[in-house]
C-alpha positions in Angstrom: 148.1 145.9 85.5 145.1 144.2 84.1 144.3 140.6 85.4 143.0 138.2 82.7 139.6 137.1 83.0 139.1 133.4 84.6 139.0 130.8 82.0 135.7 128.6 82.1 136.1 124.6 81.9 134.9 124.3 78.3 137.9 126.9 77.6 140.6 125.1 79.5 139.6 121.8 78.1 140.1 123.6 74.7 143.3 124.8 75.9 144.3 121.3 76.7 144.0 119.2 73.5 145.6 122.3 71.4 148.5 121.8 73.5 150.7 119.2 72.1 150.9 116.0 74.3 154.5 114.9 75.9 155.5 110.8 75.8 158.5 109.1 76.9 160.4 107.3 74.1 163.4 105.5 73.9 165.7 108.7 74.0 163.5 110.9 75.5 160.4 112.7 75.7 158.6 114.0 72.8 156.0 116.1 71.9 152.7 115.5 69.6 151.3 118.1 67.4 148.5 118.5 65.7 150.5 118.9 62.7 151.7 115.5 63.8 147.6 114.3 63.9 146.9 116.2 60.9 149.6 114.3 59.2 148.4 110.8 60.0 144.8 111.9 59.4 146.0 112.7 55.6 147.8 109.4 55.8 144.9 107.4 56.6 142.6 108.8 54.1 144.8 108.9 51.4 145.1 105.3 52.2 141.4 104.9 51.9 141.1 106.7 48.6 144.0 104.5 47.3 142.3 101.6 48.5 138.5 102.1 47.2 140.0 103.1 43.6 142.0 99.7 43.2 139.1 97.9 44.9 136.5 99.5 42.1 139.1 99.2 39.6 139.6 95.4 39.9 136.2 94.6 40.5 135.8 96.5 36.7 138.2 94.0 35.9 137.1 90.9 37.3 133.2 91.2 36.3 133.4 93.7 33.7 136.1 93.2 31.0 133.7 92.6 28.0 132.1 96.2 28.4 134.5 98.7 27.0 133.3 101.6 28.9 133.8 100.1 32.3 137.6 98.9 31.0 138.6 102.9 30.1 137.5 104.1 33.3 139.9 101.6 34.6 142.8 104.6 34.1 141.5 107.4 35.5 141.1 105.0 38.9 144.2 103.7 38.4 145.4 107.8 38.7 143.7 108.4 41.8 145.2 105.2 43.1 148.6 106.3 42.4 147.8 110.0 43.7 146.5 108.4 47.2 149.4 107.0 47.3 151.7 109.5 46.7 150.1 111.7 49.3 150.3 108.4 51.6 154.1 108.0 51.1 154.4 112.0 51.4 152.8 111.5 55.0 154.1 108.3 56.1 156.4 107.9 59.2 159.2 105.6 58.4 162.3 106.0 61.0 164.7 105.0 58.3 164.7 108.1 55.8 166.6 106.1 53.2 164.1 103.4 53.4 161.3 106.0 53.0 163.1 107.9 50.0 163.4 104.8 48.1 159.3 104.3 48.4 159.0 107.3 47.0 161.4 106.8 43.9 159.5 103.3 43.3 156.1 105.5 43.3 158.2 108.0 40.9 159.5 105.6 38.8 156.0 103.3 38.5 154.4 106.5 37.9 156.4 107.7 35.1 156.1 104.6 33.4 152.0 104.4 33.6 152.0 107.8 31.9 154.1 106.6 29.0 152.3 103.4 28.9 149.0 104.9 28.4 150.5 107.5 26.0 152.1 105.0 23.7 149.5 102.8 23.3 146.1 103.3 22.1 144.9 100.2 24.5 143.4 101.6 27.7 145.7 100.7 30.4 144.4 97.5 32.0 144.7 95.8 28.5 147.9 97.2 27.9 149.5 95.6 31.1 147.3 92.7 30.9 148.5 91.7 27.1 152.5 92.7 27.8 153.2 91.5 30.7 156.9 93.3 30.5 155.4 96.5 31.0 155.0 95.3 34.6 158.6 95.7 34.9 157.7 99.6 34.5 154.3 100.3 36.6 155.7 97.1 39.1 157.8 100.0 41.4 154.7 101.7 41.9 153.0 98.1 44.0 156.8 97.9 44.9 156.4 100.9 46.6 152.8 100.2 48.1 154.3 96.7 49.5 156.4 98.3 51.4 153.6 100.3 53.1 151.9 96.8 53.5 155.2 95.6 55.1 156.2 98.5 57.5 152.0 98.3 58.8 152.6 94.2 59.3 156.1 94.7 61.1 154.7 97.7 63.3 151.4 96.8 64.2 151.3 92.7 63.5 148.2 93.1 61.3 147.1 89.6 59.6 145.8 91.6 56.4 149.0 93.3 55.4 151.1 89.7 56.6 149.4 88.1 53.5 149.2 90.9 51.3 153.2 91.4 51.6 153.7 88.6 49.8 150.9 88.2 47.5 151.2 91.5 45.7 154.5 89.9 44.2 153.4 86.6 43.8 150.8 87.9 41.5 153.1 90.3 39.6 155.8 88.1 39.1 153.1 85.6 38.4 151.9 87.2 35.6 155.2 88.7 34.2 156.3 84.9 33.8 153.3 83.2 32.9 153.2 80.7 35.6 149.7 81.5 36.8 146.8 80.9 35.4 143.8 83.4 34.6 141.4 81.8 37.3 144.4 82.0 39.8 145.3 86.0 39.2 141.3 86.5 39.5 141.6 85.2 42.5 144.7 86.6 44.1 143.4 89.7 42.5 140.3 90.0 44.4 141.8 88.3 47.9 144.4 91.9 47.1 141.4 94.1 46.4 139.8 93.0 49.6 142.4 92.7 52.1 143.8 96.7 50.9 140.1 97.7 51.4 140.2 95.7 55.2 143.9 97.2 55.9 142.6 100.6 54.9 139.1 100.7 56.7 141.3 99.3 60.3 143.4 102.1 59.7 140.6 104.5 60.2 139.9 103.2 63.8 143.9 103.0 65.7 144.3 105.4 67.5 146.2 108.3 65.7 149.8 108.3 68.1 150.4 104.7 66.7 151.3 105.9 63.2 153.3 109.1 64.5 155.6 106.5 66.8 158.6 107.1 69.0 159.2 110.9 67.8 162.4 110.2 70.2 164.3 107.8 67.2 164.0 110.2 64.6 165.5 112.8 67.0 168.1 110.3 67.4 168.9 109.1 63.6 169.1 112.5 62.8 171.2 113.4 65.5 173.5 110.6 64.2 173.1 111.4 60.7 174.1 114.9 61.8 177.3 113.5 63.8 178.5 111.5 60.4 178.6 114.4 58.4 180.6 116.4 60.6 183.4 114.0 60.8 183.5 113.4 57.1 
């Protein structure tokens, strides 16, 4: 029988982070990948591309809307915006699976709607939204869908950003469906949004990556319940 060479320090320590890390949670111990890792990491920077796309986007809006040029490239931002945040709501880790499906039929739903806006009207997007308001009733789900995100971050992790952008992302939607607001006033929340997103999203990059994965212990747990329900029905 062979004996395996000794392992050096540099090896070990290898050996050690590829090894997924055990925590106590509320039902038990649980493991951390670095699937798990991976997944927040794709989280994050989906988050970030989501982010620097709306924050470009509505600064095209907010200094640019005379030049025509700027105003068109408004849509293919707005697609990488809703792609980010797709891949965020793909990646996401919401204990409540219903609550996390729904997300992602808002994101459907807002989706399908911005690609038959901008096929059924020869206005580029932003002026197509901007001059019928109704249509916000459509592409809405979508920022219904990324409010939630803001909401579950705030509830989780107490963060002042996504506390103020939970409520104004409807404020200024509804806003503008009804008319109440005035331009100067959806400038403004429109910028406050476009900065705090950009804040939220940049913060994100610096928690610590075991936050967004949580107590692995309570999904365990739901989906041992979940499991329990359908076998007495």
């Amino acid at each position: 029988m062979i004996a395996s060479p000794p392992q050096s320090d540099s090896a070990s320590n290898q050996n050690a982070a590829a090894s997924p890390e055990v925590y106590q949670g509320q039902f038990g111990e649980f493991t951390i990948t670095q699937r798990d890792r991976t997944g927040v990491i794709v989280y994050r920077a989906s988050l970030l591309v989501a982010a620097l796309s709306f924050a470009i986007a509505s600064w095209l809006v907010l200094s640019e809307s005379s030049n025509p040029v700027a105003i068109r490239l408004i849509t293919p931002l707005y697609t990488i915006f809703c792609i980010a945040l797709g891949v965020s709501l793909a990646t996401i880790h919401i204990y409540l699976v219903p609550l996390h499906r729904l997300l992602q039929v808002f994101w459907g739903i807002g989706g399908i709607a911005a690609i038959a806006l901008a096929f059924s009207s020869s206005e580029p997007l932003a002026f197509s939204v901007y001059h019928q308001p109704m249509m916000i009733l459509g592409i809405g789900f979508t920022f219904a869908a990324l409010t939630g995100i803001y909401f579950k971050e705030a509830f989780c992790f107490n963060r002042f950003e996504t506390k103020l952008l939970t409520p104004l992302v409807p404020i200024l939607l509804l806003g503008h469906l009804t008319g109440i607001l005035s331009v100067a006033w959806e400038q403004m929340m429109l910028g406050m949004w476009a900065f705090l997103f950009t804040v939220f999203a940049l913060r994100k990059l610096v928690q610590a990556i075991p936050d967004d994965i949580g107590d692995k212990s309570v999904f365990t747990y739901l989906k041992e319940q979940r499991a329990i329900h359908v076998r007495k029905d």
